[in-house]
KEMAR-915245 format. One record per residue (C-alpha): x, y, z; residue in three letters; residue number from 0. Coordinates in steps of 0.1 Angstrom, whole numbers, plus 5000, padded with zeros to 4 digits. Layout:
! KEMAR-915245
SITE X Y Z ALA NUM
...
//
This chain:
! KEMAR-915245
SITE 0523 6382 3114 UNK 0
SITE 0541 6353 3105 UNK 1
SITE 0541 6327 3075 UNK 2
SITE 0553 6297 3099 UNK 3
SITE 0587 6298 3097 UNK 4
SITE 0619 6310 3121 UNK 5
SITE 0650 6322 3121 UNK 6
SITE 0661 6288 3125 UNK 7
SITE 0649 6276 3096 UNK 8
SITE 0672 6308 3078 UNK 9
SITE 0690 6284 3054 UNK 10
SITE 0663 6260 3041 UNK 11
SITE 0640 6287 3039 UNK 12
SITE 0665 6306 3016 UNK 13
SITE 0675 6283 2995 UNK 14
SITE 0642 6272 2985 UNK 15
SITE 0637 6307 2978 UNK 16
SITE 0664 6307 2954 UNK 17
SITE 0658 6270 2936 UNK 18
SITE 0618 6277 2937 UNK 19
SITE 0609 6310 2935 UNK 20
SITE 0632 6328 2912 UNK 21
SITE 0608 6358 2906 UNK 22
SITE 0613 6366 2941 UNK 23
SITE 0654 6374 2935 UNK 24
SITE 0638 6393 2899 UNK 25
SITE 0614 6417 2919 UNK 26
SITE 0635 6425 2950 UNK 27
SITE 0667 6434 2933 UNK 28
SITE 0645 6455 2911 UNK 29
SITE 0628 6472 2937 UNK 30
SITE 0660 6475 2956 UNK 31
SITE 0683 6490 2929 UNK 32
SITE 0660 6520 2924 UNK 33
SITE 0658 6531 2961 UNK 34
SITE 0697 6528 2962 UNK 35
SITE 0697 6552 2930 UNK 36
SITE 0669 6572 2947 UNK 37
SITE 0689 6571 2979 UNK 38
SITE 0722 6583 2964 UNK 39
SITE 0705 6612 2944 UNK 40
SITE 0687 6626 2975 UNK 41
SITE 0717 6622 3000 UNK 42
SITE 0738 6640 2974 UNK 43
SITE 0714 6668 2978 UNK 44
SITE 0723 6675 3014 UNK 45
SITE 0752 6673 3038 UNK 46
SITE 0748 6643 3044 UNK 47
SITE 0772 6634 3066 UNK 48
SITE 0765 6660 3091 UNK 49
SITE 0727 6653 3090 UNK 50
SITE 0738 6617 3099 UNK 51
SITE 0764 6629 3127 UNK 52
SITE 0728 6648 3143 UNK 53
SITE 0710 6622 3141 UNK 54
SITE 0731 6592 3158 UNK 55
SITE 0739 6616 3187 UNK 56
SITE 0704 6628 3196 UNK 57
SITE 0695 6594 3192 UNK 58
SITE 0724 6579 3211 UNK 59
SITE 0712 6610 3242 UNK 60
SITE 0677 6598 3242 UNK 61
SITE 0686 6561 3245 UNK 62
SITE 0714 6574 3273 UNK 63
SITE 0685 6593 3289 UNK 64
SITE 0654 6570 3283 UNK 65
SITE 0639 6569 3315 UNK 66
SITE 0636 6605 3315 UNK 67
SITE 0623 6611 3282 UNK 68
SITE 0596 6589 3287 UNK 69
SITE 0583 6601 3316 UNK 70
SITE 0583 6633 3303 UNK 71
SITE 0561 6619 3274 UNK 72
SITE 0540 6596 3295 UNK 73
SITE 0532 6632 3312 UNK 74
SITE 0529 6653 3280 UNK 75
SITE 0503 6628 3265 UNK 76
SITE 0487 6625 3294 UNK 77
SITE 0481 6664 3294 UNK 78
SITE 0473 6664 3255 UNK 79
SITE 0443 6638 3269 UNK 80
SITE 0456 6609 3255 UNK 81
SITE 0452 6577 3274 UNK 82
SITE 0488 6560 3280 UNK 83
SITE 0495 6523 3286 UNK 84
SITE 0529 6504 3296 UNK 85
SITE 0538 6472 3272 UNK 86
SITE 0568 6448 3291 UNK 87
SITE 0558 6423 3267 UNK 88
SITE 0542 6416 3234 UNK 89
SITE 0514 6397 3259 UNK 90
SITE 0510 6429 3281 UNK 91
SITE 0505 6449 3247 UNK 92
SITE 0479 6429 3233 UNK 93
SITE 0456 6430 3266 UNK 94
SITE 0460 6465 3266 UNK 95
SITE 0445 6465 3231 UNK 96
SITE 0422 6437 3245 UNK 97
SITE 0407 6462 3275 UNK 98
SITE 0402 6489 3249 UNK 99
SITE 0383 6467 3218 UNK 100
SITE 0359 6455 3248 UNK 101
SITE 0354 6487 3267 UNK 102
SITE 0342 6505 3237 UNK 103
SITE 0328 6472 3221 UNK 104
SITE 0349 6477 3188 UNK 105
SITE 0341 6458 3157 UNK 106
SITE 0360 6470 3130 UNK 107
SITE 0397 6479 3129 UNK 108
SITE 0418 6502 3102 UNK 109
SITE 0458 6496 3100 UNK 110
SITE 0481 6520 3091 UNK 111
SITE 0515 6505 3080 UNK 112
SITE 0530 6495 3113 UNK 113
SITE 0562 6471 3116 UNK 114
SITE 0554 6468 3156 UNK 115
SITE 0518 6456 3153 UNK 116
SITE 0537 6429 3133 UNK 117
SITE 0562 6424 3160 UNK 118
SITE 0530 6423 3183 UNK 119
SITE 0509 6396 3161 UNK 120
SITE 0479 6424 3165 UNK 121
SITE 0457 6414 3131 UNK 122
SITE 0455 6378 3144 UNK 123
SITE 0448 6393 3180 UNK 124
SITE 0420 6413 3170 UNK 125
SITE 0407 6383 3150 UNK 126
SITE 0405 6359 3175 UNK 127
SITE 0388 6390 3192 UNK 128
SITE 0360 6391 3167 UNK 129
SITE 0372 6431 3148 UNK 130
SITE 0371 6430 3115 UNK 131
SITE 0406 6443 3105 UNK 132
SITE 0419 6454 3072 UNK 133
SITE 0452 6469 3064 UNK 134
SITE 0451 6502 3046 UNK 135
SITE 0485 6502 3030 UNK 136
SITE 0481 6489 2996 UNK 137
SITE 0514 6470 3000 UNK 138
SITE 0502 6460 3036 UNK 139
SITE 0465 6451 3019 UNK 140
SITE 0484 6431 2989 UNK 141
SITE 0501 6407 3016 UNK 142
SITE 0475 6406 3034 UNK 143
SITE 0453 6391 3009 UNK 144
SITE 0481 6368 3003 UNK 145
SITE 0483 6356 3039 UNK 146
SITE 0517 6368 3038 UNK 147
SITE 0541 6388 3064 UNK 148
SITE 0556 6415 3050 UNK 149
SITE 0593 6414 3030 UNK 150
SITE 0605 6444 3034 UNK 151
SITE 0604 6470 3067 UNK 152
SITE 0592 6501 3036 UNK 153
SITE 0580 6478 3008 UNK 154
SITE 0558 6453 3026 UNK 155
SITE 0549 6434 2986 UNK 156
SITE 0582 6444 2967 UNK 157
SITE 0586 6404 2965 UNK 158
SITE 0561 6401 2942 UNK 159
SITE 0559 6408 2903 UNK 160
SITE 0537 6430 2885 UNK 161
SITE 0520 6397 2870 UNK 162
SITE 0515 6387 2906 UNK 163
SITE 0497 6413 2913 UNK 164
SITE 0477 6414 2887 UNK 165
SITE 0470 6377 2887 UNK 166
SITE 0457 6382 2925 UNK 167
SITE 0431 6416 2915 UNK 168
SITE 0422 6398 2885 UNK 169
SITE 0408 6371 2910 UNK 170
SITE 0396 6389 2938 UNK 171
SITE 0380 6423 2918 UNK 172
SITE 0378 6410 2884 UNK 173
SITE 0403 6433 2869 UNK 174
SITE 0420 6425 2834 UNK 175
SITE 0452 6401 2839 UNK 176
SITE 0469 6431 2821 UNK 177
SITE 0460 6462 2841 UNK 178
SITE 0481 6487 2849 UNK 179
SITE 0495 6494 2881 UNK 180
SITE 0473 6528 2882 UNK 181
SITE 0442 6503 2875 UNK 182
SITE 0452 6480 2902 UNK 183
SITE 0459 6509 2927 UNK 184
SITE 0421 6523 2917 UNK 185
SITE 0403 6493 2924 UNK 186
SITE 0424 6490 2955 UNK 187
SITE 0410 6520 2963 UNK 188
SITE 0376 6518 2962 UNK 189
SITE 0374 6488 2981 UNK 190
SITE 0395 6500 3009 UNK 191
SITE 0375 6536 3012 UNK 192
SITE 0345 6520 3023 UNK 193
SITE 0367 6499 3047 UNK 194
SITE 0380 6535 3059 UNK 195
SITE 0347 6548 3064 UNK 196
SITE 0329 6519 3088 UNK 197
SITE 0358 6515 3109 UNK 198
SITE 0355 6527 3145 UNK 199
SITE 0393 6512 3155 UNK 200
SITE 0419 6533 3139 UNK 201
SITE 0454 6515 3145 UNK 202
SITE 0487 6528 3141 UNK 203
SITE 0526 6531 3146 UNK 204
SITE 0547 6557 3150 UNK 205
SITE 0582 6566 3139 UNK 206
SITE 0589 6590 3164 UNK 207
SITE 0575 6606 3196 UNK 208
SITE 0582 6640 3211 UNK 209
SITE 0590 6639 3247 UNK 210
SITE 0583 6674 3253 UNK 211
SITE 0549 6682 3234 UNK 212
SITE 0535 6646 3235 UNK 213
SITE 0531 6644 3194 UNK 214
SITE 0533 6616 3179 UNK 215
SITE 0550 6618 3135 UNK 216
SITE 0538 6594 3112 UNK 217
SITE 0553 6594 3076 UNK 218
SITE 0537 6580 3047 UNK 219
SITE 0532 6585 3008 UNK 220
SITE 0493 6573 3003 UNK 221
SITE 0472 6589 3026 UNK 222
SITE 0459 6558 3047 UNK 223
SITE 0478 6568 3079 UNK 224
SITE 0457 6599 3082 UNK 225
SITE 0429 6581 3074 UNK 226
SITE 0435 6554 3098 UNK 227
SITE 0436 6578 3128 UNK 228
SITE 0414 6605 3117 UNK 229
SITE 0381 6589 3109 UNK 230
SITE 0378 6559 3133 UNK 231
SITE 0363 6571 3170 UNK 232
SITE 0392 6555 3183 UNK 233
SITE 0431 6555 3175 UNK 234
SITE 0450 6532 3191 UNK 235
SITE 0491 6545 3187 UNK 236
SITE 0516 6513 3195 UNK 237
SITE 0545 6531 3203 UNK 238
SITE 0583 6512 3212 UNK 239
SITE 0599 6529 3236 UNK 240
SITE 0632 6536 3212 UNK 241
SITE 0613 6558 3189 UNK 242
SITE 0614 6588 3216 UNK 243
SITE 0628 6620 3205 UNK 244
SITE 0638 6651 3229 UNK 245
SITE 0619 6676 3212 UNK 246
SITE 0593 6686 3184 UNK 247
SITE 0615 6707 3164 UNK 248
SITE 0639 6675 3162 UNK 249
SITE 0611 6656 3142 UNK 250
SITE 0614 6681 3109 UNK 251
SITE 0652 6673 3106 UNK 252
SITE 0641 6632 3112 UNK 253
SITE 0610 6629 3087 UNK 254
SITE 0638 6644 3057 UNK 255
SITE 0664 6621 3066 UNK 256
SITE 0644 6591 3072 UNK 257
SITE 0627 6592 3034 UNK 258
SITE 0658 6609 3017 UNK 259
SITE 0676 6570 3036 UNK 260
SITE 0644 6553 3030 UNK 261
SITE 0626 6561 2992 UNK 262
SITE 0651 6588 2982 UNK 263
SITE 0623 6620 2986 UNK 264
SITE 0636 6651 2999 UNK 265
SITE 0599 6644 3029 UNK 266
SITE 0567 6618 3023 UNK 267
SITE 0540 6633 3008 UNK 268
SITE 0520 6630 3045 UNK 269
SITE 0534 6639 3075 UNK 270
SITE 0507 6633 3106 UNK 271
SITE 0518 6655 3141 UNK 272
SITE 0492 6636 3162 UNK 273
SITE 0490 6654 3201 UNK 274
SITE 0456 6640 3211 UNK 275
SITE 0421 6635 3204 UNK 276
SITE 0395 6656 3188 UNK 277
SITE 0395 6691 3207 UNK 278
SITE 0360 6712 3211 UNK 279
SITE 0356 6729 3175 UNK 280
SITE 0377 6703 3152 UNK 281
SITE 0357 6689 3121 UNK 282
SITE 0378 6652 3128 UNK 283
SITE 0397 6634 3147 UNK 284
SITE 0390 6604 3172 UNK 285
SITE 0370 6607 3204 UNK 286
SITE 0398 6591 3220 UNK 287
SITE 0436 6585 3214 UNK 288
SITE 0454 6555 3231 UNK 289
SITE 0486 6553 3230 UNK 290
SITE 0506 6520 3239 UNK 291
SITE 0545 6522 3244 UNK 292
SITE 0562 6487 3239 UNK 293
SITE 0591 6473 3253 UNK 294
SITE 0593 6437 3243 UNK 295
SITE 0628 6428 3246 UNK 296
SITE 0642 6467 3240 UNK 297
SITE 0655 6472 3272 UNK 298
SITE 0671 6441 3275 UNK 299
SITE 0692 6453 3243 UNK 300
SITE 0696 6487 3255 UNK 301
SITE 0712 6470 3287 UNK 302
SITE 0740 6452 3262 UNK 303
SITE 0770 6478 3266 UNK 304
SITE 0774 6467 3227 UNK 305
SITE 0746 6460 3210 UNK 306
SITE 0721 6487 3220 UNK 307
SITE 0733 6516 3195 UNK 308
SITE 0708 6489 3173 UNK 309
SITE 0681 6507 3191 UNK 310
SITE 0690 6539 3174 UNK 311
SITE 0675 6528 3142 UNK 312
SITE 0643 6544 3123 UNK 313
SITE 0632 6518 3104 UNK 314
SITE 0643 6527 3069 UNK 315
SITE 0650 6503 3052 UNK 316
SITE 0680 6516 3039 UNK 317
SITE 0704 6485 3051 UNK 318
SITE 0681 6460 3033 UNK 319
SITE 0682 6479 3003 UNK 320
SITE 0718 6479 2999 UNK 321
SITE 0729 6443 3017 UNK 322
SITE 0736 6419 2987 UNK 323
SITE 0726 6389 3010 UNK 324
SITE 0689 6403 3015 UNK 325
SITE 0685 6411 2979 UNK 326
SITE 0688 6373 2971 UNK 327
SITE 0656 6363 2987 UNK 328
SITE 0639 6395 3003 UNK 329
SITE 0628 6390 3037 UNK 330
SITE 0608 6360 3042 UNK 331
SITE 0635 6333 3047 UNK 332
SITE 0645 6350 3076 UNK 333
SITE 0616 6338 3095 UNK 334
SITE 0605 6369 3118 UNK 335
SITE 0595 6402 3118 UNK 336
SITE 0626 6424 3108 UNK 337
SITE 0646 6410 3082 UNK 338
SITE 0679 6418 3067 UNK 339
SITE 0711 6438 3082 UNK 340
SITE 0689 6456 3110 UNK 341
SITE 0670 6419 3120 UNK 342
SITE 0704 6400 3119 UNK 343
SITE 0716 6426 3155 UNK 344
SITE 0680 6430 3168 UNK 345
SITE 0668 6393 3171 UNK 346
SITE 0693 6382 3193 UNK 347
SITE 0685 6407 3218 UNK 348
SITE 0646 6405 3216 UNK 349
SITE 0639 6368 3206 UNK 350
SITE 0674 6352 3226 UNK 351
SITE 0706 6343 3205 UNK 352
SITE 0691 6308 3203 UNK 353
SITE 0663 6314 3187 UNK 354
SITE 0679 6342 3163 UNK 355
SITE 0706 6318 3151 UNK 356
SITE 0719 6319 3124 UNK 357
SITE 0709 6350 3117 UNK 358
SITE 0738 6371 3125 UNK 359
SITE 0762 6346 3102 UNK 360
SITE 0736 6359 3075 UNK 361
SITE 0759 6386 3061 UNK 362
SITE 0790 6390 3043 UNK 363
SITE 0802 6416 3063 UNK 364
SITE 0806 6442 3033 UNK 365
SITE 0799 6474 3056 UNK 366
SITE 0775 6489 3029 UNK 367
SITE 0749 6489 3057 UNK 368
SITE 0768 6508 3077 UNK 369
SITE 0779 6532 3052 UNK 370
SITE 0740 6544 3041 UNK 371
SITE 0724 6541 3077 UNK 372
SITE 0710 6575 3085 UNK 373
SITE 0719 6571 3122 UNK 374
SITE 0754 6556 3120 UNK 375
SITE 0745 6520 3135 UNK 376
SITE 0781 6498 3132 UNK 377
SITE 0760 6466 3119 UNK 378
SITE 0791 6448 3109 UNK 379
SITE 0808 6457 3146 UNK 380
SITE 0769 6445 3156 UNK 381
SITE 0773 6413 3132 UNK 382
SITE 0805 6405 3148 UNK 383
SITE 0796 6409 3182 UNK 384
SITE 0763 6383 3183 UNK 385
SITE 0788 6360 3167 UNK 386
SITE 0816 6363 3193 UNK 387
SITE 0786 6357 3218 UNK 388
SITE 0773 6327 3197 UNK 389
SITE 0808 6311 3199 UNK 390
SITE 0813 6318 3230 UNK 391
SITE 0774 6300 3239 UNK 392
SITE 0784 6270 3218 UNK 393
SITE 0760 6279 3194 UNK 394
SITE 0782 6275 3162 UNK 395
SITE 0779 6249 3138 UNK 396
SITE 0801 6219 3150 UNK 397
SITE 0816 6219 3113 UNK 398
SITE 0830 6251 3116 UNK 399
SITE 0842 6249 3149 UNK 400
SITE 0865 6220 3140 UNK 401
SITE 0876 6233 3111 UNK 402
SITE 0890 6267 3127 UNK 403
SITE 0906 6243 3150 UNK 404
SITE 0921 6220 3125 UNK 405
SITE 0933 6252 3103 UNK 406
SITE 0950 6270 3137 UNK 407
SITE 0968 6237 3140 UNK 408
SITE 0982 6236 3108 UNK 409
SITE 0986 6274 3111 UNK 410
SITE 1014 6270 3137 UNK 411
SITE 1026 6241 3120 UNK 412
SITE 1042 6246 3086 UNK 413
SITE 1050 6215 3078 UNK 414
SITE 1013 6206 3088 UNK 415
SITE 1003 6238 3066 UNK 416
SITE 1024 6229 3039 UNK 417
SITE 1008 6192 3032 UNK 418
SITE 0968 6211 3041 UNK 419
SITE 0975 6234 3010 UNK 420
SITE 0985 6205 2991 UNK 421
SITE 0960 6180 2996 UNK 422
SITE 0932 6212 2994 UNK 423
SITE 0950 6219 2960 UNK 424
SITE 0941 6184 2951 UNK 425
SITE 0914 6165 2964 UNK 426
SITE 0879 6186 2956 UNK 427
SITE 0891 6181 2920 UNK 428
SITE 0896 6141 2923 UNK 429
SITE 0860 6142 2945 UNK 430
SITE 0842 6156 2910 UNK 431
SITE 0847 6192 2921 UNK 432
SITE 0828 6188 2951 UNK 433
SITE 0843 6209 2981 UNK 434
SITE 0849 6194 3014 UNK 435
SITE 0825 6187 3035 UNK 436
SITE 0828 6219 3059 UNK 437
SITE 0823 6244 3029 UNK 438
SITE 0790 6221 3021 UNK 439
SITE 0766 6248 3030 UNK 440
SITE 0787 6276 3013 UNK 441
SITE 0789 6256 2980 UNK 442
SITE 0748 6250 2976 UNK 443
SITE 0745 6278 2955 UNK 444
SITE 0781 6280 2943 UNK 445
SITE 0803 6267 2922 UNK 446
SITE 0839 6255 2932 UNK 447
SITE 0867 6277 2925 UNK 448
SITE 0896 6263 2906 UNK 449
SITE 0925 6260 2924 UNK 450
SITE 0959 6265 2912 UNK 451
SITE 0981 6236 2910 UNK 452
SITE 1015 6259 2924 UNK 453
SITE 1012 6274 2963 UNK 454
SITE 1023 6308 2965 UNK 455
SITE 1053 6302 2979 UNK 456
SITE 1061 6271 2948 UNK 457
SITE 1053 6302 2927 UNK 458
SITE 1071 6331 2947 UNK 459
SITE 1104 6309 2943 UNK 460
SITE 1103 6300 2909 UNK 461
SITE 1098 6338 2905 UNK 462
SITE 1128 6344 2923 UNK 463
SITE 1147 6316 2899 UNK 464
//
């Protein structure tokens, strides 16, 4: 799903954010500060750092190893009776889903949160399909109402205020402008169960898949995941191929570490083990399970001898949470799917460095992301890396490129560097404190610094004196 916008447009988009929509800054700082807290508490509970060490090395092996692990899984569903289709591209995805909506002539469709049905564009797919398609996740269901994408890879709404909220029930079921959130939830609720109840297209994610028993874990904290692929006569799984796991037993130690990164809870309150479709004797369950495994641009990351330890990532969250640059303006200014830390390394790979520009210049390079990620990604090494490449591809801004050249110059100059400190010393202040014009972007939402009238080494020698 998108709101019209792309990476390109990174900088506009965020500073309007910022000037226009202050609330937005209010609510996801909020929202972010008590999942860090959260966070902290329930990795202090564990060892963490071992938990972390397991994790980036059996996901490192499966990566190492993926052909094999998912033709082990391709066999394993297939023996559980589940139906399983190959995705290149989003296109090849969709007309899978296409084949199955018109072979059982499916009308209405039930999402479970899924960030790769919003990768895929699936809710306007099935539209233009004729299903009726409602997203079950009240977050999901809030944006969705909106018209919105999502902000956040855990907390698709956490953009919006309480009084948003309550402004948009109060006009589409007529609760008071001052319900509670327990009110709003409610009549969420009972509109949604009856949505629940007609569907007969149950779609969903997965955050992982085990190669040796074919099951597919789902996490989630309301209950509309289970719903989604229980109740429906058809659940249709998309699946990206990074999201493999060896083996069953590896999923208990990934569903704990995933919510203790994610919302700080030792597990969610639902964990679904799916392995097929209803068996002879079972009270629910689909008549059929599909499941689709996705590529889209994964293997081309995968082959980048640097970038693909990105493809280790569960989707927590965790590196949004903490990154002060997504915290400004949540996730919408960066104009696709996956925002933040964990977007800024994936989109070059999957959408082209082009396209993902400047995304990977969106970050101060603080390494918190790297210090809470459950699987040990190096985002800032990540960071670096798509900006060596964008150098390297001309892709820089022109501004910055000749002022790293101008500064080198004067760098192995020192008379040169001598009269740059000067006049940098000198003339913002007699332009009315504006800076020069390669720091224009950088001082939109800045102030300039004061500099001081002595260089170091003016002040070093009179030190000395």
């Amino acid at each position: 799903m998108s709101d019209g916008s792309s990476p390109g447009q990174y900088r506009d988009q965020s500073a309007r954010t910022l000037a226009e929509r202050p609330g937005v800054r209010a609510a996801v700082t909020s929202a972010t500060d008590q999942s860090n807290v959260n966070r902290g508490r329930a990795y202090g509970d564990i060892d963490v750092e071992r938990w972390r060490d397991w994790a980036r090395d059996v996901k490192t092996h499966v990566l190492t190893h993926l052909d094999h692990y998912l033709e082990e899984a391709e066999a394993r569903l297939t023996a559980n009776g589940v139906r399983v289709h190959w995705a290149e591209t989003a296109d090849d995805a969709l007309t899978a889903l296409r084949g199955i909506v018109r072979e059982h002539d499916l009308k209405r469709a039930i999402k479970g949160k899924s960030m790769l049905t919003e990768e895929l564009g699936v809710n306007a797919h099935l539209e233009g399909l004729g299903v009726h398609v409602r997203e079950g996740d009240l977050g999901e269901y809030i944006v969705q109402m909106l018209g919105q994408p999502p902000t956040h890879i855990v907390g698709p709404a956490i953009h919006l205020s309480l009084a948003d909220c309550q402004q948009l029930f109060h006009e589409r079921f007529g609760t008071p402008l001052d319900a509670d959130p327990d009110s709003l939830a409610r009549a969420a609720r009972e509109v949604l169960r009856q949505e629940f109840l007609i569907a007969d297209l149950g779609i969903s994610g997965a955050n992982f898949l085990a190669a040796d028993t074919g099951t597919i874990a789902l996490i989630e904290n309301e209950g509309n995941i289970r719903l989604s692929t229980s109740l429906p006569r058809v659940h249709v799984a998309f699946v990206g191929i990074e999201k493999l796991v060896p083996r069953l037993e590896d999923i208990a130690g990934f569903v704990q570490l995933t919510t203790r990164a994610s919302t700080g809870q030792p597990i969610g309150n639902y964990v679904s083990l799916i392995q097929g479709p209803r068996r002879p004797g079972e009270i629910d369950g689909p008549d059929e399970v599909h499941v689709i495994l996705v590529d889209n641009g994964r293997t081309r990351l995968l082959a980048d001898v640097v970038a693909w330890e990105a493809l280790r990532c569960v989707r927590c969250g965790a590196c949004l949470n903490i990154c002060p640059v997504y915290r400004q303006t949540g996730g919408h200014a960066y104009g696709w799917t996956y925002s933040g830390p964990i977007g800024a390394i994936i989109a070059p790979a999957m959408l082209g460095l082009e396209e993902a520009m400047p995304l990977p210049f969106a970050s101060t390079l603080c390494g918190a992301c790297a210090d809470v990620c459950p699987v040990r990604i190096p985002i800032p090494d990540l960071l670096l890396h798509w900006r060596e490449r964008a150098v390297e591809a001309g892709l820089a801004p022109t501004s910055e490129a000749l002022g790293l050249a101008a500064f080198t110059t004067a760098a192995e100059h020192r008379d040169l560097f001598d009269v740059g400190g000067a006049m940098l010393r000198w003339l913002p202040w007699r332009l009315g404190g504006r800076a020069l014009p390669m720091l224009g972007g950088w001082m939109q939402e800045r102030s300039a610094p004061r500099p001081s009238p002595k260089s170091f080494q003016s002040l070093w020698k009179d030190g000395i004196e």
